[in-house]
PyMOL CGO cylinders between C-alpha atoms (Angstrom):
from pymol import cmd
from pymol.cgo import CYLINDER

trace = [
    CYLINDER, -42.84, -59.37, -74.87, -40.27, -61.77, -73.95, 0.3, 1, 1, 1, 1, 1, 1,
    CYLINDER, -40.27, -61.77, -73.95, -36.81, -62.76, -75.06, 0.3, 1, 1, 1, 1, 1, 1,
    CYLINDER, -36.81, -62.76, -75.06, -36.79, -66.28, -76.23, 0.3, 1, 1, 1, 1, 1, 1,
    CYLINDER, -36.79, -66.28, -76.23, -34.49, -65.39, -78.74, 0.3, 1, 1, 1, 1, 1, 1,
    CYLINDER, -34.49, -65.39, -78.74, -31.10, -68.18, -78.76, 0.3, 1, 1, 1, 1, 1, 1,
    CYLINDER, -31.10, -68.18, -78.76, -28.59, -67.03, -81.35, 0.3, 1, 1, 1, 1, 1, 1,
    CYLINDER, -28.59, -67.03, -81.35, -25.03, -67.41, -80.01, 0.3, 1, 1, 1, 1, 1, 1,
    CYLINDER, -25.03, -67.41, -80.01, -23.79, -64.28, -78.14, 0.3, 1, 1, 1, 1, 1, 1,
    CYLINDER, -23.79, -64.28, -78.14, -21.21, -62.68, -80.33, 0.3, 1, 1, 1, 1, 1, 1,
    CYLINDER, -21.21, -62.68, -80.33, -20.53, -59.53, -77.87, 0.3, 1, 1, 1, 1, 1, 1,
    CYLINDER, -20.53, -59.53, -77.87, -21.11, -57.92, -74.28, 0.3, 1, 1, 1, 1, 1, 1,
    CYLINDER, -21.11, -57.92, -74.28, -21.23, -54.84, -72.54, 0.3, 1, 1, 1, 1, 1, 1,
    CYLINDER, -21.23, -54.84, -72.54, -22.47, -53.84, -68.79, 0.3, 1, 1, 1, 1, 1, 1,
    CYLINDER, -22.47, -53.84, -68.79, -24.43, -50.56, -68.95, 0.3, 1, 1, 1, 1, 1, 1,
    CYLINDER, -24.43, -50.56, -68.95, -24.71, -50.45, -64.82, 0.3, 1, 1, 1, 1, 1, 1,
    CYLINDER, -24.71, -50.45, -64.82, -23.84, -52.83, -62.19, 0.3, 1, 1, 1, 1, 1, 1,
    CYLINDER, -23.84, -52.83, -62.19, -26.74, -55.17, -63.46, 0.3, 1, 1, 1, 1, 1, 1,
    CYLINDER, -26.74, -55.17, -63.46, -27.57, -54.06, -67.15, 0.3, 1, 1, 1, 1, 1, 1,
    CYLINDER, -27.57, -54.06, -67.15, -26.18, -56.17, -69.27, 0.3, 1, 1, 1, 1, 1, 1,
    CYLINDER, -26.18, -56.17, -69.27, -26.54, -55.74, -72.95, 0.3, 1, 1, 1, 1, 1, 1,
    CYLINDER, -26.54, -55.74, -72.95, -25.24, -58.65, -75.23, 0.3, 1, 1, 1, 1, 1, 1,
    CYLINDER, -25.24, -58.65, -75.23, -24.90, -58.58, -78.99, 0.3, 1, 1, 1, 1, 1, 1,
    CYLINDER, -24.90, -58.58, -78.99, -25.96, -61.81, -81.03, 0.3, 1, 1, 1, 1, 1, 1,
    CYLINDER, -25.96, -61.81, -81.03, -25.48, -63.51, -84.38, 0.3, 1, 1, 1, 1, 1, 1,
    CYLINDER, -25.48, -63.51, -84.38, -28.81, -62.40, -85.85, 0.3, 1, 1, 1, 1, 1, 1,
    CYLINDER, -28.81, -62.40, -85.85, -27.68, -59.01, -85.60, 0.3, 1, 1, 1, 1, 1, 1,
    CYLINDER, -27.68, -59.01, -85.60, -30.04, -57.97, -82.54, 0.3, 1, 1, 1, 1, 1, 1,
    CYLINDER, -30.04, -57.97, -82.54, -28.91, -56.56, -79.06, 0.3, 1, 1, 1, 1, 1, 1,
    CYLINDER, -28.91, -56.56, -79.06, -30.74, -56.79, -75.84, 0.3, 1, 1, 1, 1, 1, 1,
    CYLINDER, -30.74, -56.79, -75.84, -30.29, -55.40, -72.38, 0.3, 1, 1, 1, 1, 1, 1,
    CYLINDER, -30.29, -55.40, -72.38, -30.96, -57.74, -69.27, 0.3, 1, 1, 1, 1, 1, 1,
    CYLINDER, -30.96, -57.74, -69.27, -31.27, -56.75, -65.69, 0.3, 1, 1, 1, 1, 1, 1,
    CYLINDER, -31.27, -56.75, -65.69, -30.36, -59.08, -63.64, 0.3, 1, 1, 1, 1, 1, 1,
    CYLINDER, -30.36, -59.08, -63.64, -32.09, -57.66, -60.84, 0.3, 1, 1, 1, 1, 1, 1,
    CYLINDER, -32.09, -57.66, -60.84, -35.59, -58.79, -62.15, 0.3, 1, 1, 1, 1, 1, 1,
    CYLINDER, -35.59, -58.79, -62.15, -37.46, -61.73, -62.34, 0.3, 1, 1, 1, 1, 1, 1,
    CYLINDER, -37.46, -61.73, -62.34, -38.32, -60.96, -65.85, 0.3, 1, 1, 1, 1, 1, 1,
    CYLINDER, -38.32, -60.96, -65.85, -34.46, -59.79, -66.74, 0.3, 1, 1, 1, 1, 1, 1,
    CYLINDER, -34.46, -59.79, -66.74, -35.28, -58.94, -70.43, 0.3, 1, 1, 1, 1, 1, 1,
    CYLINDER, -35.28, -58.94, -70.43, -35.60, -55.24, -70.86, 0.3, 1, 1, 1, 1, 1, 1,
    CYLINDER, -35.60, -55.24, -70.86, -35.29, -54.47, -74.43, 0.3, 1, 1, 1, 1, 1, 1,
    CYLINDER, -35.29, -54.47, -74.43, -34.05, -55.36, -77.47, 0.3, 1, 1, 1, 1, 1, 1,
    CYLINDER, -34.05, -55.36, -77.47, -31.96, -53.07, -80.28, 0.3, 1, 1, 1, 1, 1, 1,
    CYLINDER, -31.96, -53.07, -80.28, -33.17, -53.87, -83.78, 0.3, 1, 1, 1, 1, 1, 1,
    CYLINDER, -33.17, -53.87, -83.78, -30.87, -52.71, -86.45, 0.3, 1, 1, 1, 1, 1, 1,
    CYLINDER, -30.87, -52.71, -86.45, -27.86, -54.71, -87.15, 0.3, 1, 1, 1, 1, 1, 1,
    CYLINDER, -27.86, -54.71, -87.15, -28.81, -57.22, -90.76, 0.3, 1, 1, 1, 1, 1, 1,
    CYLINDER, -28.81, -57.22, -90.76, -25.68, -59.77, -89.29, 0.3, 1, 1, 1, 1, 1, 1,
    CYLINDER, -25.68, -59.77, -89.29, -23.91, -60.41, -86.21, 0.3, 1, 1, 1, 1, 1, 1,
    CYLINDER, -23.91, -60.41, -86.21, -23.20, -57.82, -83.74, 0.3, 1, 1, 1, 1, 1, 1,
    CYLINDER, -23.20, -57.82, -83.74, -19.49, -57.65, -82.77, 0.3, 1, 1, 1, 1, 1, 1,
    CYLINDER, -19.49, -57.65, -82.77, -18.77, -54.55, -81.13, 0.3, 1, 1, 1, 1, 1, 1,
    CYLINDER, -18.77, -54.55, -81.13, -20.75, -52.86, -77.76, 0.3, 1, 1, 1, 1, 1, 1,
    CYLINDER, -20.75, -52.86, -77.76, -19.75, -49.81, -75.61, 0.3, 1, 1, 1, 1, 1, 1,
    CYLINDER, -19.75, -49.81, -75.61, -21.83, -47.55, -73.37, 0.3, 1, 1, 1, 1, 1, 1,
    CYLINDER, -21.83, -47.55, -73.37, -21.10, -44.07, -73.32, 0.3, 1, 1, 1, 1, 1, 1,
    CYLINDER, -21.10, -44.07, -73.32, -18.75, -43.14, -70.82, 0.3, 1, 1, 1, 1, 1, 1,
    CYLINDER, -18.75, -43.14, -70.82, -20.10, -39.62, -69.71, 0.3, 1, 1, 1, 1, 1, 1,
    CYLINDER, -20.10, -39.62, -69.71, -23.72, -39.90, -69.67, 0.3, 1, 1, 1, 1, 1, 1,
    CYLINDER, -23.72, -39.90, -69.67, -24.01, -44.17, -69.98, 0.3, 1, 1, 1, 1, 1, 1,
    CYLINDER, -24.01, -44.17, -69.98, -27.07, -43.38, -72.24, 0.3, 1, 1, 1, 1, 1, 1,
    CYLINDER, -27.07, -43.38, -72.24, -26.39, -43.84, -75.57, 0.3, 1, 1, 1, 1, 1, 1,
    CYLINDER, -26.39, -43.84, -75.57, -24.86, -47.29, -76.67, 0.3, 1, 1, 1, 1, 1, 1,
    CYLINDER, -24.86, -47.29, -76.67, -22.62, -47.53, -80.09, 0.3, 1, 1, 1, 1, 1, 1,
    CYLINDER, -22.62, -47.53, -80.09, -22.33, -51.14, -81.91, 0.3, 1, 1, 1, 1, 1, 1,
    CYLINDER, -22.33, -51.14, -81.91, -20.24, -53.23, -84.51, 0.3, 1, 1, 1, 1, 1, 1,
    CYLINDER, -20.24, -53.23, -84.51, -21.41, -55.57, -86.83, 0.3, 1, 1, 1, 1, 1, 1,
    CYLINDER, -21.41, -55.57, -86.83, -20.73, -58.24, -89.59, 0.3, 1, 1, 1, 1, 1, 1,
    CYLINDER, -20.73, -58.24, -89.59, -22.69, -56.27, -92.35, 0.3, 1, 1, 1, 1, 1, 1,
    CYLINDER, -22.69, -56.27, -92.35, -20.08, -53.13, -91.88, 0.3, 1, 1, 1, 1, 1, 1,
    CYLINDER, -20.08, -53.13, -91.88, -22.71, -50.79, -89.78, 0.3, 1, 1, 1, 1, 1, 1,
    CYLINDER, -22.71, -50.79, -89.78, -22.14, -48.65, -86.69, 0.3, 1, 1, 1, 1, 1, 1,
    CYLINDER, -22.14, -48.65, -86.69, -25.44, -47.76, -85.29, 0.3, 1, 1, 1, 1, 1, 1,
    CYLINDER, -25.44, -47.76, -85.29, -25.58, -45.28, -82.16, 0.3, 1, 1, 1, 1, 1, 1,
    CYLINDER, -25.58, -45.28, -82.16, -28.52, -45.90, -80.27, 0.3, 1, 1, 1, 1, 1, 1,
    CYLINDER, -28.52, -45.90, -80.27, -30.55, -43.74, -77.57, 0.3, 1, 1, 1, 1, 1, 1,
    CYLINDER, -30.55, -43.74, -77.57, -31.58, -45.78, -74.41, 0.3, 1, 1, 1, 1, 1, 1,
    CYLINDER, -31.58, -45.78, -74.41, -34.46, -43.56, -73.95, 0.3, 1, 1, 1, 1, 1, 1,
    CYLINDER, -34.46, -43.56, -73.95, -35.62, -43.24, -77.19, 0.3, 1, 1, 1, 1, 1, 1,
    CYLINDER, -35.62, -43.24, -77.19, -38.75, -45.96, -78.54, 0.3, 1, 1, 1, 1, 1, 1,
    CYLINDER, -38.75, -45.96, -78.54, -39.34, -47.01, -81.58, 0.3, 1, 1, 1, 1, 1, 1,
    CYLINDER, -39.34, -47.01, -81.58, -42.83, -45.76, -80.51, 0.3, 1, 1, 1, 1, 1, 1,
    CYLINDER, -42.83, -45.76, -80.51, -45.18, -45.57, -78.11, 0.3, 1, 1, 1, 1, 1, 1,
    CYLINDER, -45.18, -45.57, -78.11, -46.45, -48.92, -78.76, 0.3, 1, 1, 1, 1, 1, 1,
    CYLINDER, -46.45, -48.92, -78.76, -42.96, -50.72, -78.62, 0.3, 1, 1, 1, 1, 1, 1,
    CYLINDER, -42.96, -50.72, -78.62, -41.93, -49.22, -75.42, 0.3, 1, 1, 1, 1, 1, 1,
    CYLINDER, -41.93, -49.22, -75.42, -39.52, -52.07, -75.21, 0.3, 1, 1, 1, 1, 1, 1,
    CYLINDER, -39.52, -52.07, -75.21, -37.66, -51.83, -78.74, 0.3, 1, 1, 1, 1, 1, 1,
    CYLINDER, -37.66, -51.83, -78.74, -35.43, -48.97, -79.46, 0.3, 1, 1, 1, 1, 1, 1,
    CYLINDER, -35.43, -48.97, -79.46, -34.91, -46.93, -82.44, 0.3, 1, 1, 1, 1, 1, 1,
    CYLINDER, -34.91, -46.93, -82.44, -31.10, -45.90, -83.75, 0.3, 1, 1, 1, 1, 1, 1,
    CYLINDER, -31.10, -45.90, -83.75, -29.94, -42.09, -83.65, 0.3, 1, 1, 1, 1, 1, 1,
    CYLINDER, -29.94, -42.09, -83.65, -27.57, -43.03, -86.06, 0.3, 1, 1, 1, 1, 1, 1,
    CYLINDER, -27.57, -43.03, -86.06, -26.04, -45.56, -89.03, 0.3, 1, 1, 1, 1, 1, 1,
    CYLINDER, -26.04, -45.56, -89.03, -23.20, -45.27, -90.24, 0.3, 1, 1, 1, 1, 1, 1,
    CYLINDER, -23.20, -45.27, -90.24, -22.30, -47.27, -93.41, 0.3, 1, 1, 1, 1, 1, 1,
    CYLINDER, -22.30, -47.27, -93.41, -18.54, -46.17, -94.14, 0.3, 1, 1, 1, 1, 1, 1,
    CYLINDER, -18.54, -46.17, -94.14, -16.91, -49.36, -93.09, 0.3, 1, 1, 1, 1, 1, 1,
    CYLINDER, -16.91, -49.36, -93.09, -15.78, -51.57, -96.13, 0.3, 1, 1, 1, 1, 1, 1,
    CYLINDER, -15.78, -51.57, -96.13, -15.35, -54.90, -94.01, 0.3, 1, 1, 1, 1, 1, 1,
    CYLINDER, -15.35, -54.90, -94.01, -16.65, -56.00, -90.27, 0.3, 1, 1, 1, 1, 1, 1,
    CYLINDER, -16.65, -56.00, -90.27, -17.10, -53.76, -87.59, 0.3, 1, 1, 1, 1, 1, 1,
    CYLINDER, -17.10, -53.76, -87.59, -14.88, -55.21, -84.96, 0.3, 1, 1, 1, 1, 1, 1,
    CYLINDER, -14.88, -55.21, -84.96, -14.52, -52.40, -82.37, 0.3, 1, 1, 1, 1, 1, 1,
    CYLINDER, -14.52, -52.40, -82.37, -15.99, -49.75, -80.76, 0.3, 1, 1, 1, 1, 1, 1,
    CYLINDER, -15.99, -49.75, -80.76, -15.06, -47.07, -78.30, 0.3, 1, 1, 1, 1, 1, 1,
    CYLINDER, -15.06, -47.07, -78.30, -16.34, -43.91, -76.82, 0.3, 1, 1, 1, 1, 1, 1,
    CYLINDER, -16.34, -43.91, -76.82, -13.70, -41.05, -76.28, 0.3, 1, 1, 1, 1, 1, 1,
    CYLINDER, -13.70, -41.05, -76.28, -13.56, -40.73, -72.16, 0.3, 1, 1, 1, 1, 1, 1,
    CYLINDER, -13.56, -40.73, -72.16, -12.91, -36.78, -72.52, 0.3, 1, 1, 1, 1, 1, 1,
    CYLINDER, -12.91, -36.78, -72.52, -15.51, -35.90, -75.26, 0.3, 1, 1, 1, 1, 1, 1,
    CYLINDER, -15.51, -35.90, -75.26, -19.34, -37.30, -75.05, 0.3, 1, 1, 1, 1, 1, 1,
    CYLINDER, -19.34, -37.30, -75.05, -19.53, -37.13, -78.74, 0.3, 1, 1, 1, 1, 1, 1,
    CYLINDER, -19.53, -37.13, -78.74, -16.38, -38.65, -80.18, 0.3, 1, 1, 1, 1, 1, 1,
    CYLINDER, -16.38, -38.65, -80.18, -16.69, -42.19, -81.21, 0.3, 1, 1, 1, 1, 1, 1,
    CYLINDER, -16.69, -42.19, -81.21, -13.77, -44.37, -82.27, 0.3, 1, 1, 1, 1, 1, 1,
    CYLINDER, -13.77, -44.37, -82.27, -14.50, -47.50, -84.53, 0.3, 1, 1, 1, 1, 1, 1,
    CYLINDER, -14.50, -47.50, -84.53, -12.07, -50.08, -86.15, 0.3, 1, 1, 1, 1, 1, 1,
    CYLINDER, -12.07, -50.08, -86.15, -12.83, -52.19, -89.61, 0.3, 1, 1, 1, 1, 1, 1,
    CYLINDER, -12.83, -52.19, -89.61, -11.97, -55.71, -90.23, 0.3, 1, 1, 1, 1, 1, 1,
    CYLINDER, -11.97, -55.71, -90.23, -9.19, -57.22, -92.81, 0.3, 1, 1, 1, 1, 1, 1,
    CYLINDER, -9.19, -57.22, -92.81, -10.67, -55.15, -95.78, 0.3, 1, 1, 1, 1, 1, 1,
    CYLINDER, -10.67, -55.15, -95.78, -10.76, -52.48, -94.31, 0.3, 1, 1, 1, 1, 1, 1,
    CYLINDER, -10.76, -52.48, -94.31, -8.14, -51.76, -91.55, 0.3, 1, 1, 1, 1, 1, 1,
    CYLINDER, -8.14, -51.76, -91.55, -9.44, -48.36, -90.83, 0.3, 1, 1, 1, 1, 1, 1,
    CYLINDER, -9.44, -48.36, -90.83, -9.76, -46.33, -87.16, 0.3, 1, 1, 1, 1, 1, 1,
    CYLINDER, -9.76, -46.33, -87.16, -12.67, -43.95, -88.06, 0.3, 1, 1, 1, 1, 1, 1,
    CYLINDER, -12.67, -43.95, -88.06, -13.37, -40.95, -85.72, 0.3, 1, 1, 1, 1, 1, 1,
    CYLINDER, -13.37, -40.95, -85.72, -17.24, -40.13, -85.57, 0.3, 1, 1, 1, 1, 1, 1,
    CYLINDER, -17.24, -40.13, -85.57, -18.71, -37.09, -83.95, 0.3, 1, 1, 1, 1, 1, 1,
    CYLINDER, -18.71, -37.09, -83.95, -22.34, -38.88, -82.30, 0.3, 1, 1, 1, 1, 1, 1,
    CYLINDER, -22.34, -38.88, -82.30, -24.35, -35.61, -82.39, 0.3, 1, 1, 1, 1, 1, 1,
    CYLINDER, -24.35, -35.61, -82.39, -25.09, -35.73, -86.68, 0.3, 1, 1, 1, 1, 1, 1,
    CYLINDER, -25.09, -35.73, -86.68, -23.03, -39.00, -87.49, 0.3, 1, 1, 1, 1, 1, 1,
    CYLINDER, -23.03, -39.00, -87.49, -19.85, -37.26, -89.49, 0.3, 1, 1, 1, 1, 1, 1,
    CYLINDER, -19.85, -37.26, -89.49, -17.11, -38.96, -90.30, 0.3, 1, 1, 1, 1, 1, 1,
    CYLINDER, -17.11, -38.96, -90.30, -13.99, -36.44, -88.75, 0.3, 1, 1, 1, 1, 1, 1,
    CYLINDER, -13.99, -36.44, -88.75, -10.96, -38.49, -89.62, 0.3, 1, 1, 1, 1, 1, 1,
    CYLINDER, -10.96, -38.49, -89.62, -10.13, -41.64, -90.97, 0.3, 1, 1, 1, 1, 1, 1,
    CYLINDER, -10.13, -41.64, -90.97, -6.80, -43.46, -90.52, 0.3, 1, 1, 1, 1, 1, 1,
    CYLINDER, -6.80, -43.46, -90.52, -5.61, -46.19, -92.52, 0.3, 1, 1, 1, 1, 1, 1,
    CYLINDER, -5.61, -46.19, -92.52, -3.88, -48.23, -89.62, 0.3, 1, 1, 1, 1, 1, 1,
    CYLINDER, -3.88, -48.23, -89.62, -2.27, -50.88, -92.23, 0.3, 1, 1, 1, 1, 1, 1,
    CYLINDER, -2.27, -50.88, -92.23, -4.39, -54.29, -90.87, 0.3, 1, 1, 1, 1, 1, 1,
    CYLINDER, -4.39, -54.29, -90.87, -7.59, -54.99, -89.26, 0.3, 1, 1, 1, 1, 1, 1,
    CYLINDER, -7.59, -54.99, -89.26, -8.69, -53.58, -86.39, 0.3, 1, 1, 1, 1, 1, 1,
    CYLINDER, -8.69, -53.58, -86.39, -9.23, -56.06, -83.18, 0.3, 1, 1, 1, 1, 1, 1,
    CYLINDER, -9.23, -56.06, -83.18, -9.98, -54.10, -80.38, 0.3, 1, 1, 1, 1, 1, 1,
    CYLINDER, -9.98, -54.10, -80.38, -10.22, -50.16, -80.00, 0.3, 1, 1, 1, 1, 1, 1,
    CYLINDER, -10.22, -50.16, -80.00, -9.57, -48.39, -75.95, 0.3, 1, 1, 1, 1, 1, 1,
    CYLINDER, -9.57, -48.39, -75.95, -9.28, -44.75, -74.84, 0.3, 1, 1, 1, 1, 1, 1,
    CYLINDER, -9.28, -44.75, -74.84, -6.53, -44.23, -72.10, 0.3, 1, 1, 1, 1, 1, 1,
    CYLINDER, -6.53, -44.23, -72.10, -9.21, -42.84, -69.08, 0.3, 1, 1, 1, 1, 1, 1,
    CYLINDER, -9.21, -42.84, -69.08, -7.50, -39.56, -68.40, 0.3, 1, 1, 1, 1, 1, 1,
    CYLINDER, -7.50, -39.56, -68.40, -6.06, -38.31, -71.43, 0.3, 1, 1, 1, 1, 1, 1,
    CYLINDER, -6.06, -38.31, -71.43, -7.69, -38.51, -75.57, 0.3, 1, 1, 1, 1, 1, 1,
    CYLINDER, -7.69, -38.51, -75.57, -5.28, -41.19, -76.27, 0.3, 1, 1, 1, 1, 1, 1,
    CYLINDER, -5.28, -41.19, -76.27, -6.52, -44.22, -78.31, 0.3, 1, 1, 1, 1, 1, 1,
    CYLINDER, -6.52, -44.22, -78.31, -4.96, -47.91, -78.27, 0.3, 1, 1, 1, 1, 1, 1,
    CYLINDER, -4.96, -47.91, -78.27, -5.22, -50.32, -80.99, 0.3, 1, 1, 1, 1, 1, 1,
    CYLINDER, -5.22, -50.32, -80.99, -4.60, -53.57, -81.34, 0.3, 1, 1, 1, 1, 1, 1,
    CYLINDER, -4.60, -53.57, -81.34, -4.26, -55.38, -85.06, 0.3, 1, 1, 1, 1, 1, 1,
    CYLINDER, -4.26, -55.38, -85.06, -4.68, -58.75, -86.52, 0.3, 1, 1, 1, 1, 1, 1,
    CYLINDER, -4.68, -58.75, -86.52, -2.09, -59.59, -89.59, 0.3, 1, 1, 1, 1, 1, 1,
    CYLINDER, -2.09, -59.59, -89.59, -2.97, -59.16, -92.52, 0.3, 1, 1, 1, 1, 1, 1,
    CYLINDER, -2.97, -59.16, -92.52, -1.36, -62.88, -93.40, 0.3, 1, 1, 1, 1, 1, 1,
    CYLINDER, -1.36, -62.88, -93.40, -2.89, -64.88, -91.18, 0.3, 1, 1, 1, 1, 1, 1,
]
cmd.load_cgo(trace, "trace")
């Protein structure tokens, strides 16, 4: 299987020092290595819109959370196949369908492997706090406009936002 797929490239994230995954309009996600001739690896098949949001896990780098324009968070398993006969497609641990607007950012807590922070567009202007092991919801904070961008400070369980305005 190749990747001939070319929908515009709506998000990135480097899983190594040459794994790149990209998200993409048509709501799929793919990892390249760009130490291959053939650089497609896989592809993440969940997302029904555009992908906006990618971030490794810090701790173990093995499972990958993503954004998206139809309001899911999936949380995916780089290990785990769809099957045995789609080595090359992976299957998602988790949705999560609490978002009431676009997924714009993701984050994984630097302290905790399981904590997940994620940030909702203009109609929804929510940080959400997800525990990755069963996919619960632990806290929700209205933050008052959307959501651009989500980061953990490295050493402490400190989270930075950053908001669009709610009239513009």
């Amino acid at each position: 299987m190749e990747d001939e797929n070319q929908a515009p490239v709506l998000s990135l994230a480097w899983r190594s020092n040459s794994i790149l995954t990209v998200g993409r309009f048509d709501g799929t996600v793919v990892d390249y290595d760009f130490r291959k001739d053939d650089m497609f690896i896989c592809f993440y098949n969940g997302h029904r819109r555009g992908v906006c949001s990618l971030k490794w896990s810090v701790l173990s780098g093995r499972y990958l959370a993503s954004g998206g324009q139809d309001k899911l968070v999936h949380i995916w398993d780089a290990c785990m196949p769809v099957s045995r006969h789609h080595p090359r497609q992976r299957q998602w641990l988790h949705r999560i369908s609490s978002h009431t607007s676009i997924v714009k950012a993701v984050d994984w807590c630097p302290t905790r492997s399981n904590l997940l922070a994620s940030g909702g567009g203009c109609n929804d202007n929510c940080v959400k706090f997800w525990n990755t092991v069963n996919g619960a919801c632990l806290n929700s904070i209205d933050a008052g406009s959307e959501v651009c961008a989500l980061l953990w400070d490295k050493n402490k369980s400190e989270l930075l936002t950053s908001h669009g305005s709610s009239n513009n």
